[in-house]
MDTraj code that builds the backbone (N, CA, C; nanometers):
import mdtraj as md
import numpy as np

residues = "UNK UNK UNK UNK UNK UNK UNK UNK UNK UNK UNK UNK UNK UNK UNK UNK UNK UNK UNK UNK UNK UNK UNK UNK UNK UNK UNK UNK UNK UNK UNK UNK UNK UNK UNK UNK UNK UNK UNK UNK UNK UNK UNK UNK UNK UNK UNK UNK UNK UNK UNK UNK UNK UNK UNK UNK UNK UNK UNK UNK UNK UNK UNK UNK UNK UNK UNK UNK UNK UNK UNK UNK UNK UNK UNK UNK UNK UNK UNK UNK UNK UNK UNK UNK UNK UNK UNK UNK UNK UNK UNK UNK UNK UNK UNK UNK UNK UNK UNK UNK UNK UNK UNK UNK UNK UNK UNK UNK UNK UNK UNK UNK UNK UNK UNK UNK UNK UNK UNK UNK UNK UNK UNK UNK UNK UNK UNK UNK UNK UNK UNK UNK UNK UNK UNK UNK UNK UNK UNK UNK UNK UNK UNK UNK UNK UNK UNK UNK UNK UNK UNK UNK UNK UNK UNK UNK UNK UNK UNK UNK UNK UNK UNK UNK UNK UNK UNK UNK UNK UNK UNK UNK UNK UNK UNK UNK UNK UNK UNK UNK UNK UNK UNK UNK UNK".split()
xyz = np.array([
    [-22.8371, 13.4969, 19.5694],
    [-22.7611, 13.4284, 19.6668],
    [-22.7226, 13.2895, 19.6294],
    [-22.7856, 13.2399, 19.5576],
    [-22.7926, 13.0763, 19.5184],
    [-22.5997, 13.1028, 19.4051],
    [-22.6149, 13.1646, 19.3754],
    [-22.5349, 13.1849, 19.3036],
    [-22.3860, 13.2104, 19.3864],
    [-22.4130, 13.2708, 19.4675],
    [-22.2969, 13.2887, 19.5746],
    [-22.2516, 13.1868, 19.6403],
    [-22.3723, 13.1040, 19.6796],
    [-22.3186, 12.9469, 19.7833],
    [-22.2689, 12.8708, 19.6547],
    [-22.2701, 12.8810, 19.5521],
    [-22.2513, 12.7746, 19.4757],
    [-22.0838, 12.8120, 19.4626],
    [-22.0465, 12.9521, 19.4587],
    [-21.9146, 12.9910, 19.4109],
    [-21.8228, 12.9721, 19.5460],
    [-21.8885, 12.9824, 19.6980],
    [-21.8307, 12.9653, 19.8092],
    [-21.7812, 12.8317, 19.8365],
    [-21.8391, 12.7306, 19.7891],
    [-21.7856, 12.6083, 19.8417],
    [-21.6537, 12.5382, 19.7773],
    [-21.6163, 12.4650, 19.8966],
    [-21.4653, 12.4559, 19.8139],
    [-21.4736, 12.2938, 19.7767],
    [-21.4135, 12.3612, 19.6584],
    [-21.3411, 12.2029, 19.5912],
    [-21.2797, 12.1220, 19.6892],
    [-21.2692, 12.0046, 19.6396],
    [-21.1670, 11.8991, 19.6969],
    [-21.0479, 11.8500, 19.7088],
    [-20.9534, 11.9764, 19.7317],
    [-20.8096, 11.9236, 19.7001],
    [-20.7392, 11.7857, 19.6710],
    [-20.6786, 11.7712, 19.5933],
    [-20.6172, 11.6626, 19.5562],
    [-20.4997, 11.6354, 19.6640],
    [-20.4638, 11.5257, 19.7263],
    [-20.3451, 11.4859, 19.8096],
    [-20.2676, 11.3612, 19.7157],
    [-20.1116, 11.4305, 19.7205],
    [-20.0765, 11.3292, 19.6756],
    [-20.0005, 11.2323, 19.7700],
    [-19.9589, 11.1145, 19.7620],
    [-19.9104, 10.9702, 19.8559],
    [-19.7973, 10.9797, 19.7707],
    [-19.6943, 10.9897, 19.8587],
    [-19.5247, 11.0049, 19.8770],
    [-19.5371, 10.8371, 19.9126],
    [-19.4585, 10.7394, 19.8382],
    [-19.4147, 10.6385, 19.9072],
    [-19.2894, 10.6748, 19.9468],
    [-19.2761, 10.6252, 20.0340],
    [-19.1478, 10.6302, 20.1296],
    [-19.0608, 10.4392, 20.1120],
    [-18.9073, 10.5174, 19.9953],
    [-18.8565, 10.3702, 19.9942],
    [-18.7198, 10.4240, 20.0652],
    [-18.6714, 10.3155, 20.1373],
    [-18.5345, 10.2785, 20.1719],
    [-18.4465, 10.3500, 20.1053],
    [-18.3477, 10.4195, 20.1731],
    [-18.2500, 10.4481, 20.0734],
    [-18.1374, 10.3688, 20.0582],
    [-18.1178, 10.3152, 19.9567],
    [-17.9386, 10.2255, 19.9327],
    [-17.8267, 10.3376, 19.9493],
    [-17.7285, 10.2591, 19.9967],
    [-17.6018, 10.3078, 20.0530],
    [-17.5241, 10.3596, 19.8858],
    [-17.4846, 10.4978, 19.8308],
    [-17.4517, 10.5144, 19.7188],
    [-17.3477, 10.3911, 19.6899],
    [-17.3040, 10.2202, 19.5534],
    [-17.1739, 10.2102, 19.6010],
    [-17.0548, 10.3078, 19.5579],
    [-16.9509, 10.2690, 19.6385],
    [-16.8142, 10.3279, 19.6367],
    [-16.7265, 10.2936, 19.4744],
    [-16.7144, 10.4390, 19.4219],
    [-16.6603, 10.4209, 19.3008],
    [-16.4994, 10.3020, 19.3035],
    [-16.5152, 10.2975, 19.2029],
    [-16.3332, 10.1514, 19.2029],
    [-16.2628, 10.2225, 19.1758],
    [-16.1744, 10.2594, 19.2534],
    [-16.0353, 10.2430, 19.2837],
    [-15.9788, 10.2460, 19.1451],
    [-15.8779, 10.3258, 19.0329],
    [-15.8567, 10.2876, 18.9448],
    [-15.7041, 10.1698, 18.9900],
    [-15.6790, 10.1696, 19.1022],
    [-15.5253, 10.1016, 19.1731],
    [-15.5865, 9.9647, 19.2366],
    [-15.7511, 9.9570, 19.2237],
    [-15.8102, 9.8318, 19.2708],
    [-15.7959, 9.7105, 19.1702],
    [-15.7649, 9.5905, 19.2368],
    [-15.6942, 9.4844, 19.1072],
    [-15.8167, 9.3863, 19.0808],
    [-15.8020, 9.3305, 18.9395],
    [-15.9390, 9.3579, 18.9087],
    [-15.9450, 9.1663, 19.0133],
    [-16.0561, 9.1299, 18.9738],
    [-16.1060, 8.9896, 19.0254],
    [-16.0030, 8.8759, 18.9477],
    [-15.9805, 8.7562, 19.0615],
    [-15.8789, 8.7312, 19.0122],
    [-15.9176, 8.5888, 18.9577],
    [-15.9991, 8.5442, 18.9122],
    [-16.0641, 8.4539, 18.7827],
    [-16.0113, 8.5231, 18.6721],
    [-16.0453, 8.6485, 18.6249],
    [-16.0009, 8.7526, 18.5464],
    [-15.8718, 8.7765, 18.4835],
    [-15.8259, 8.7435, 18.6092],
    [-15.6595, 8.8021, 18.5614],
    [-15.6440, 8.6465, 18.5086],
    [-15.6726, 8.5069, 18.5394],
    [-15.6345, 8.3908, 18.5375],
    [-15.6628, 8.3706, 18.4074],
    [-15.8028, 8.4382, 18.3567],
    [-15.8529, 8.4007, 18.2030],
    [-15.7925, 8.4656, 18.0800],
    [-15.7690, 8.5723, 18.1558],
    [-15.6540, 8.6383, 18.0465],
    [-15.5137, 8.5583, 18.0359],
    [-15.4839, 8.5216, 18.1064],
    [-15.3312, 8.4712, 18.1526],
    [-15.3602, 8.3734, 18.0438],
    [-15.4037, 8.2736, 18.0983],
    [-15.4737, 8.1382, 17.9890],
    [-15.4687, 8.1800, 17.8847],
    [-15.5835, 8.2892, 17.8261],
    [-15.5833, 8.3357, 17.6687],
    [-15.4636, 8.3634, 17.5622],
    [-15.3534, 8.4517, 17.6945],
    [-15.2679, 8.4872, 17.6520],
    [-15.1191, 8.3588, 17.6137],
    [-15.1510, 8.2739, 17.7022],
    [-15.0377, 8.1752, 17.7106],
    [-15.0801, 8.0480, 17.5678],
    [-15.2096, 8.0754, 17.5594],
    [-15.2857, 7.9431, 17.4831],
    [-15.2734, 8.0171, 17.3328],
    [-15.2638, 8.1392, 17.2915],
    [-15.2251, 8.2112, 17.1401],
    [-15.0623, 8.2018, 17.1113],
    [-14.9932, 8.1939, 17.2603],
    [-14.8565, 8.2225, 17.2584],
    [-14.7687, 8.0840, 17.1781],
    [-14.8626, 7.9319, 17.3022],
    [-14.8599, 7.8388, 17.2588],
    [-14.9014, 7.7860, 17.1216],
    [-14.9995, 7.8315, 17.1004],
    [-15.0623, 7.7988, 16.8953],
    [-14.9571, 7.8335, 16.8078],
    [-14.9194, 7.9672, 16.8245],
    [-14.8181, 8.0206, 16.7396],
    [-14.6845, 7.9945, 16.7416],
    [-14.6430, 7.9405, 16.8275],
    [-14.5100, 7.8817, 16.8683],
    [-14.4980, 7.7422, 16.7709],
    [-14.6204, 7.6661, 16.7814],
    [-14.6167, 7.5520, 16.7745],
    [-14.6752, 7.5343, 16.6118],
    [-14.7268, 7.6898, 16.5521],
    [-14.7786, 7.6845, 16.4144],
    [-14.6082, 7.7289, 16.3170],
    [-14.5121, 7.7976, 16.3769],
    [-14.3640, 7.7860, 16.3570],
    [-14.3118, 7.6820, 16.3415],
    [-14.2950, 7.5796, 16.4269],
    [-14.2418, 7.4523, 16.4168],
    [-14.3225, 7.3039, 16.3524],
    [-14.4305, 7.3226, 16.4167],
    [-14.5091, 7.2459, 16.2718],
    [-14.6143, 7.2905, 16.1637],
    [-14.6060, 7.3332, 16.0626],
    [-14.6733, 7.4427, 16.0213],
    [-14.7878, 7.3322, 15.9468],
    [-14.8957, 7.4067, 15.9802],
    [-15.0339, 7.3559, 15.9825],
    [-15.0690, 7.3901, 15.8111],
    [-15.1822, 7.2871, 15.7790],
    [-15.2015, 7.3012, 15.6217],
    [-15.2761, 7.4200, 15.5989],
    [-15.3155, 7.5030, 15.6832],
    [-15.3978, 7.6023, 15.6778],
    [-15.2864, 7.7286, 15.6357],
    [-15.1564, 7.7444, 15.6804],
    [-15.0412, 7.7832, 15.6296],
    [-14.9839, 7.7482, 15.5294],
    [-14.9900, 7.6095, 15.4962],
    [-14.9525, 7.6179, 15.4077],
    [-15.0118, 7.6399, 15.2739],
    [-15.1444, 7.5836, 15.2780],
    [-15.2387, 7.6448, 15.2376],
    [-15.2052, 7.8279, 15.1633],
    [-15.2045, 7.8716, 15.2480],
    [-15.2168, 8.0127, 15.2391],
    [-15.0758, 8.0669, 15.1518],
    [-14.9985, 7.9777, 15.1413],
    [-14.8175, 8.0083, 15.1059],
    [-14.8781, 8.0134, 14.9687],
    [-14.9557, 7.8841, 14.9561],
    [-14.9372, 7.8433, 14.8209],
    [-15.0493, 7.8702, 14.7380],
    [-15.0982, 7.9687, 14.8091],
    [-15.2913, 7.9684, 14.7596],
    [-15.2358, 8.0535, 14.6206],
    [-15.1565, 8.0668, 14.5893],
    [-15.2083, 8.1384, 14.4178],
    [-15.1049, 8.0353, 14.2764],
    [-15.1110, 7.8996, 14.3677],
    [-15.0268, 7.8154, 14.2552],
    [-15.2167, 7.7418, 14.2180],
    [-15.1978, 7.7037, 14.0662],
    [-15.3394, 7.6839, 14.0306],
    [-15.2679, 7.5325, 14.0084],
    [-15.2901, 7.4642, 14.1569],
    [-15.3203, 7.2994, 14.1268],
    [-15.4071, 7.2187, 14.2121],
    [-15.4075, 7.1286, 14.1965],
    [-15.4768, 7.0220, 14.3218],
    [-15.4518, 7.0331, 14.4552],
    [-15.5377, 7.0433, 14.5430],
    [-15.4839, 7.0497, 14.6556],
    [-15.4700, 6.8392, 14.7181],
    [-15.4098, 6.8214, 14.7789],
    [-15.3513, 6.6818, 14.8202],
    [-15.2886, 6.6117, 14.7750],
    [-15.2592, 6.5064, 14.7344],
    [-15.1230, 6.4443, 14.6358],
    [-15.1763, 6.4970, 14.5051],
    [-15.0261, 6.5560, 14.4586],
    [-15.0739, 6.6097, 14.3468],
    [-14.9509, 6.4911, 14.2607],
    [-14.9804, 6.4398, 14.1515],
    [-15.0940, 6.4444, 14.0515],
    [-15.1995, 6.3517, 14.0852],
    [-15.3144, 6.3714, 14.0970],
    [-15.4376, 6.2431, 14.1296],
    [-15.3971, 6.1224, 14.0549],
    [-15.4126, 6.0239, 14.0805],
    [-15.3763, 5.8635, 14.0342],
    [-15.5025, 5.7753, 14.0147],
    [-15.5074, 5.7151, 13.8969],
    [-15.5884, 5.6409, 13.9301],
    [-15.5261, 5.5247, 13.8565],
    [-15.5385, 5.3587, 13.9193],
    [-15.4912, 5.2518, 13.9029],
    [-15.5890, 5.1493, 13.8681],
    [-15.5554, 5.1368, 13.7142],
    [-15.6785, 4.9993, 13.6655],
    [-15.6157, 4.8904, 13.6424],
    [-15.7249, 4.7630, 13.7073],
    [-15.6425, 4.6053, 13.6718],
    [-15.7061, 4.5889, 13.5246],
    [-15.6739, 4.5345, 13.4499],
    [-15.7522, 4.4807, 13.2948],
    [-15.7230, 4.3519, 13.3192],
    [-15.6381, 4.3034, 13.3727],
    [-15.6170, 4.1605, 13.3919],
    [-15.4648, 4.1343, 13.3539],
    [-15.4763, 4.1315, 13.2456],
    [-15.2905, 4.0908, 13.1635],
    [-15.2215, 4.2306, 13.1958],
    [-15.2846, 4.3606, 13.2317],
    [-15.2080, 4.5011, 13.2344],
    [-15.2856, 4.5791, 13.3541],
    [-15.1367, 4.6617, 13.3732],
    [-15.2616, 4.7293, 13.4765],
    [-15.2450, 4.8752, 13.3701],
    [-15.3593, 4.9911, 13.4045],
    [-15.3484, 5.1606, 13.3399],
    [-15.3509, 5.1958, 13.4115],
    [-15.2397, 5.2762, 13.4473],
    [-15.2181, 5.3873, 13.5471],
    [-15.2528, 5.5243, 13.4522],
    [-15.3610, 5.5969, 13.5352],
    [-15.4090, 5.7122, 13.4406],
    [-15.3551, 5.8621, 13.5601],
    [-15.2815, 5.9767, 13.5405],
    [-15.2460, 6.0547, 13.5965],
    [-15.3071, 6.1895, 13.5804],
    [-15.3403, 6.2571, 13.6081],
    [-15.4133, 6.4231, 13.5655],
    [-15.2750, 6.5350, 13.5862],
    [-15.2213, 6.6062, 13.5290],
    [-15.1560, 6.6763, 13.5357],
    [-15.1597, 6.7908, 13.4501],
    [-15.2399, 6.9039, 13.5163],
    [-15.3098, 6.9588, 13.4068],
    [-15.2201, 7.1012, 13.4014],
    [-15.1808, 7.1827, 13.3030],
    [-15.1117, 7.2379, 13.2610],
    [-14.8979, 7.2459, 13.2411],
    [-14.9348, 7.0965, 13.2784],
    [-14.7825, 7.0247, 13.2293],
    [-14.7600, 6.9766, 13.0728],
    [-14.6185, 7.0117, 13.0658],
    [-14.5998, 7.0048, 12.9150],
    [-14.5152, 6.8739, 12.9060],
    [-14.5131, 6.7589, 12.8520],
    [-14.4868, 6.6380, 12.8071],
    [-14.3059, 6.6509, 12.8756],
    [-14.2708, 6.7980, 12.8530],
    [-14.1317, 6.7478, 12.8314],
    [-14.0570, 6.8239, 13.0022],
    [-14.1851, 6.8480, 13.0543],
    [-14.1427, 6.8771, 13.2208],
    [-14.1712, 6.7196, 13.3385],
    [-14.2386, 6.6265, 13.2264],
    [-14.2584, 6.5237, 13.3339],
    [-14.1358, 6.4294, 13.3194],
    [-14.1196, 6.3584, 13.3984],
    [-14.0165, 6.2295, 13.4154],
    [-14.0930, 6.0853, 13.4563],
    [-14.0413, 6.0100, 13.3862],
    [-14.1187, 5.8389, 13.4212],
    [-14.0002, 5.7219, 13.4815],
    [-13.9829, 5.6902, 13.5888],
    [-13.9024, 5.5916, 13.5459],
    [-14.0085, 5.4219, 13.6088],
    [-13.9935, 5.3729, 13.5746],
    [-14.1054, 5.2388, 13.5918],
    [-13.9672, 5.1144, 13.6246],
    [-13.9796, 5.0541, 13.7388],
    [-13.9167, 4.9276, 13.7788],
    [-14.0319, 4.8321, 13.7970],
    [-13.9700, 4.6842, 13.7774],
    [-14.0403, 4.5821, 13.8412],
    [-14.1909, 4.5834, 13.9611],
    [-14.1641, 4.6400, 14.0108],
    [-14.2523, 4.6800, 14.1217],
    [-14.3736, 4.8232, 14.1536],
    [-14.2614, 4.9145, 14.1187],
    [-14.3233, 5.0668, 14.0920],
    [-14.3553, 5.1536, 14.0332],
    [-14.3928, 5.2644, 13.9929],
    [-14.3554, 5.3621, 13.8773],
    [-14.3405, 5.5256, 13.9745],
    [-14.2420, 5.6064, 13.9476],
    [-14.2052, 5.6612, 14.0108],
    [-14.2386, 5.8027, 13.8693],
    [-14.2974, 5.9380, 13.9366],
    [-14.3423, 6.0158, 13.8164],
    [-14.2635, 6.1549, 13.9231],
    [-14.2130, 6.2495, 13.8425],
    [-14.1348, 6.3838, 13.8940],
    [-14.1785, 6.4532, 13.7912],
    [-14.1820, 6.5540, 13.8036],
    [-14.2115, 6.7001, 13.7404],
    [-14.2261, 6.8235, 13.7630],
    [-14.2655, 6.9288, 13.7071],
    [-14.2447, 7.0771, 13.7656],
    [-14.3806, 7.1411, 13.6743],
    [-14.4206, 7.2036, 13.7792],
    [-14.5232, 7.2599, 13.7116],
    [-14.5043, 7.4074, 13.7659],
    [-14.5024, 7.5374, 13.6292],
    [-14.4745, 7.6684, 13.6486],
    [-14.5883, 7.7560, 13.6616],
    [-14.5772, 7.8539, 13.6845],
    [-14.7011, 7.9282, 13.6763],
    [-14.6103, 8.0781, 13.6377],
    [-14.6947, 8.1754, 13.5761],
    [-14.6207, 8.3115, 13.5681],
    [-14.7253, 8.3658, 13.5276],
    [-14.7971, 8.5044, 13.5778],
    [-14.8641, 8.5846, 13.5380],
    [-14.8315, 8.7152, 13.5170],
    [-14.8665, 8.8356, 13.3926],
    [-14.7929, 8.9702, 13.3814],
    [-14.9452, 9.0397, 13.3909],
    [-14.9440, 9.1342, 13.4537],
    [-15.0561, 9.2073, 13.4085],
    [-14.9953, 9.3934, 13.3986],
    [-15.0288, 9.4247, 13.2920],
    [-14.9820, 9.5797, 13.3010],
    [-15.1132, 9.7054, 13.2706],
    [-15.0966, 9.7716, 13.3401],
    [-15.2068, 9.9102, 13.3886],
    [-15.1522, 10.0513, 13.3377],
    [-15.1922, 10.1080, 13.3455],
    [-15.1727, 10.2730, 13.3409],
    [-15.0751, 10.3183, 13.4059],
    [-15.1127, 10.2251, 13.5714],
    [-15.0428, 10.2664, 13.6536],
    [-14.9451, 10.2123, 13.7620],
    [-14.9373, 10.0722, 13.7216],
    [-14.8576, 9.9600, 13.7454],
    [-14.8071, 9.8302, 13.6632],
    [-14.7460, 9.8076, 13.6989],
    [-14.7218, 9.6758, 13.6476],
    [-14.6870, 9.5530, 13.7493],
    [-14.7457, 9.4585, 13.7436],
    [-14.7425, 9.3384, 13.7972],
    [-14.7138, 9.1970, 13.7122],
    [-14.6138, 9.1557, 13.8223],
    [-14.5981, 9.0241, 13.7582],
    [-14.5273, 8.9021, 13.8791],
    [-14.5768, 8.7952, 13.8383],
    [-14.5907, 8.7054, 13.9554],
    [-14.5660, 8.5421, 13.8613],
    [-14.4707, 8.5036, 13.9498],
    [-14.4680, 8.3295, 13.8783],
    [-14.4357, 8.2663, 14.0468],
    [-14.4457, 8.1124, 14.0055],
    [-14.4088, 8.0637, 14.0683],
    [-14.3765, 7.9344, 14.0153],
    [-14.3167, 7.8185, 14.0673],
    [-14.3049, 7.6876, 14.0476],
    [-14.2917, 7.5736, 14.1645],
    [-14.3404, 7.5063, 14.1021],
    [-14.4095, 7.3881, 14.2474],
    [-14.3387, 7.2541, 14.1980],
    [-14.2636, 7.1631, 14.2129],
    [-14.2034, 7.0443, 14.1368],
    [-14.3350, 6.9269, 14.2039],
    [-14.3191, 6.8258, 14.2003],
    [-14.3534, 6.7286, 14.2431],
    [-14.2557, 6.5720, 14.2203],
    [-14.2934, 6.4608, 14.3005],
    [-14.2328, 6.3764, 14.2929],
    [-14.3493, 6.2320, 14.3584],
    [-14.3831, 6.1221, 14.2966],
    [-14.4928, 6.0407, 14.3473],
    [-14.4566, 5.9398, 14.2782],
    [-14.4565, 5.8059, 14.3734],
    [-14.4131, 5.6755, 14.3512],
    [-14.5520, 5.6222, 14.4374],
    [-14.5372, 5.5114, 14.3558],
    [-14.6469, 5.4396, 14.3306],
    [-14.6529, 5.2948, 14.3300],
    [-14.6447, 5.2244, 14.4074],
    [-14.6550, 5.0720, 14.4410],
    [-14.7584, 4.9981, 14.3827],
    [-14.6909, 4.8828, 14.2777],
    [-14.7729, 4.7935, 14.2352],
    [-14.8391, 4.6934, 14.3405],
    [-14.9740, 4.6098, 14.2914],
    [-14.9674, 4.5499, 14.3382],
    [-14.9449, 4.3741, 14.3017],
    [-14.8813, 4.3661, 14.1903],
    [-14.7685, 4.2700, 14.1399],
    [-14.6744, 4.3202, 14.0255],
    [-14.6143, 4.2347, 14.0339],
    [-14.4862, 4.2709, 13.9338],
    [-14.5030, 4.3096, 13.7564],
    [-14.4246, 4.3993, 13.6935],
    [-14.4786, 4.4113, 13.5646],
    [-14.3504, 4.3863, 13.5065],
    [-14.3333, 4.3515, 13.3367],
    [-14.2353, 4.3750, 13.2834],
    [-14.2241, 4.5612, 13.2340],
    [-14.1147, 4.5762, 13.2921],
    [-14.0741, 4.7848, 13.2692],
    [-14.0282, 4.7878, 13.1161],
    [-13.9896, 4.6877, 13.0706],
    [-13.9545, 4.7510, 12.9539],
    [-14.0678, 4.7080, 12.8467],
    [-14.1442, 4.6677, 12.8865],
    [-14.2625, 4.7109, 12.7891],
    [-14.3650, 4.8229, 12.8343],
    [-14.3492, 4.8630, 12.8611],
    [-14.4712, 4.9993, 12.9383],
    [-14.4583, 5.1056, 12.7939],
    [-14.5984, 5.1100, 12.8088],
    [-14.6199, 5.2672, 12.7005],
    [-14.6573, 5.3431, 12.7888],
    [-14.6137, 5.4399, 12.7705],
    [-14.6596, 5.5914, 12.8067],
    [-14.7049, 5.7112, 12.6809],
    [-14.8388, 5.7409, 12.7290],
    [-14.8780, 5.8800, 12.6339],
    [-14.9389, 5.9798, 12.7131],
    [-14.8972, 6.1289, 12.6729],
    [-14.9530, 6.2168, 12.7675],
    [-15.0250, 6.3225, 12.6418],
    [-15.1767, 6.3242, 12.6602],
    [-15.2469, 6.4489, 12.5902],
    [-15.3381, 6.5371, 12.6617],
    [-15.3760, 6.6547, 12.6655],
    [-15.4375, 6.7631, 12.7432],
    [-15.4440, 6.7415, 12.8588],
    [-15.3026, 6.6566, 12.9085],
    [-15.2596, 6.6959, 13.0614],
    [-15.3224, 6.5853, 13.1383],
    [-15.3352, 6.4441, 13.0526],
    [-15.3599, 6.3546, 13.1119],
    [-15.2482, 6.2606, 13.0801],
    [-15.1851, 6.1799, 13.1867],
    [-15.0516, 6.0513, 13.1523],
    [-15.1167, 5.9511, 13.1441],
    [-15.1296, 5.8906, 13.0742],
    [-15.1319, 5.7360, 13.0341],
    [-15.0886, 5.6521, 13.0249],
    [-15.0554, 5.5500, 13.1576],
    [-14.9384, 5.4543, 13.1280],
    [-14.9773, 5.2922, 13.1074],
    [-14.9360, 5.2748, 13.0228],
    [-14.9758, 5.0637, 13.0188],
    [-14.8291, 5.0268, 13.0660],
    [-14.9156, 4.9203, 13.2128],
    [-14.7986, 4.8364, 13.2535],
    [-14.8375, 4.6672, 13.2357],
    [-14.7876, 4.5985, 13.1432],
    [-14.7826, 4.5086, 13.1096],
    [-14.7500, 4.3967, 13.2256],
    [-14.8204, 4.2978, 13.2868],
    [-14.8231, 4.2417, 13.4462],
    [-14.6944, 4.1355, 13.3633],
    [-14.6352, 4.0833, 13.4710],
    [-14.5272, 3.9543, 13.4134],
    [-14.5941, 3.8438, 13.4349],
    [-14.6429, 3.8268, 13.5611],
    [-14.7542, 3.6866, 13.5454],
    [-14.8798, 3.7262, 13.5811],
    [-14.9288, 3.7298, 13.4723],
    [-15.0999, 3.7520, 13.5010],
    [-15.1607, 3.6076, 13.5553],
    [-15.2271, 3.6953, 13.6548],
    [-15.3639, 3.5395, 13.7290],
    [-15.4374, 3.5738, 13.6293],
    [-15.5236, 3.4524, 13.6161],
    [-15.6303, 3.4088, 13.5689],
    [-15.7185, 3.4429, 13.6419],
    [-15.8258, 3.4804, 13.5999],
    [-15.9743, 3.5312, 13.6844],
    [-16.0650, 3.3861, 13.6418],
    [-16.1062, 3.3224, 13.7494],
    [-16.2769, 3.2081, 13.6715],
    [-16.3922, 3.2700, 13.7437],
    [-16.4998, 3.2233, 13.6470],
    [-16.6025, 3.2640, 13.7260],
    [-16.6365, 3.1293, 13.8131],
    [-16.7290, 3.1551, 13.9073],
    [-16.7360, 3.0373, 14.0140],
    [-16.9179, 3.0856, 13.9854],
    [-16.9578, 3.0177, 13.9943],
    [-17.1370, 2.9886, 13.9723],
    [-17.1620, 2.9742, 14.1402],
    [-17.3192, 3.0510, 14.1424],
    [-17.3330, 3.0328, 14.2470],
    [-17.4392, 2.9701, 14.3201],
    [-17.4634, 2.8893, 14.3622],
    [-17.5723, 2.7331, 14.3737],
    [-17.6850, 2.8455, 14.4956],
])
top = md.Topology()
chain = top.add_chain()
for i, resn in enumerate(residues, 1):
    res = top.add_residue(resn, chain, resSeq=i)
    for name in ("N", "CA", "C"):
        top.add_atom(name, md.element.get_by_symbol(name[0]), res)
traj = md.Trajectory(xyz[None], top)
């Protein structure tokens, strides 16, 4: 019998606890004819008027980033091209120029009293040929750069020499100052 009461008694069912939440109202799908929020439409408007405006205004004044890009396969300096550099020696000044793959007989010099004025053209041309194409590409870029003394020289004594694309000019001053030294107490 012991064996029987033991198999008669009942377990303890398990209960389970349902919380009970609120139900939200499903929302209402949008309207595909519903217009959207109107910050929205305003920021687009803006976006659209402010690219319209850039580009309008990158037409009429064209930005160095364009131009940039026109000229990105000419191999020179980018900003005044040819770089300058201007030495006093005292009795002369050296105007030293970089102009690097110019040939002696594409530059021009003319030197007055006051200035020296330098023009030239610098070419470019590349061929490349394949199996299965051929390519070829030049271009040419001139230049023109005047250059203000800052006193007067005699022009018809000026030397000019140009080697591996550097100009070298001696301008002989007409009245050289005197430099003194002044000591200092």
């Amino acid at each position: 019998m012991s064996t029987e009461k033991s198999s008669n008694k009942k377990q303890p069912t398990r209960v389970e606890k349902r919380e009970i939440v609120p139900s939200r109202p499903k929302p209402k799908p949008r309207s595909h004819i519903a217009s959207p929020e109107m910050p929205v439409i305003w920021r687009d408007f803006d976006r659209v008027f402010e690219r319209f405006r850039s580009d309008f205004e990158e037409l009429l004044w064209p930005s160095e980033r364009l131009i940039d890009r026109a000229y990105s396969m000419l191999p020179i300096m980018k900003g005044e091209w040819p770089s300058v550099d201007l030495e006093d020696r005292g009795k002369e000044f050296v105007l030293t120029a970089e102009m690097p793959g110019l040939k002696r007989e594409n530059v021009e010099i003319e030197v007055d009293d006051q200035s020296v004025d330098m023009k030239g053209m610098a070419t470019w041309k590349q061929d490349e040929k394949t199996d299965k194409y051929v390519r070829k590409e030049r271009a040419t870029q001139s230049f023109h750069r005047r250059i203000d003394l800052p006193e007067e020289i005699l022009a018809d004594n000026v030397m000019a020499n140009m080697t591996d694309g550097i100009l070298e000019l001696v301008l002989p001053k007409k009245h050289p100052k005197e430099k003194r030294k002044v000591k200092i107490k």
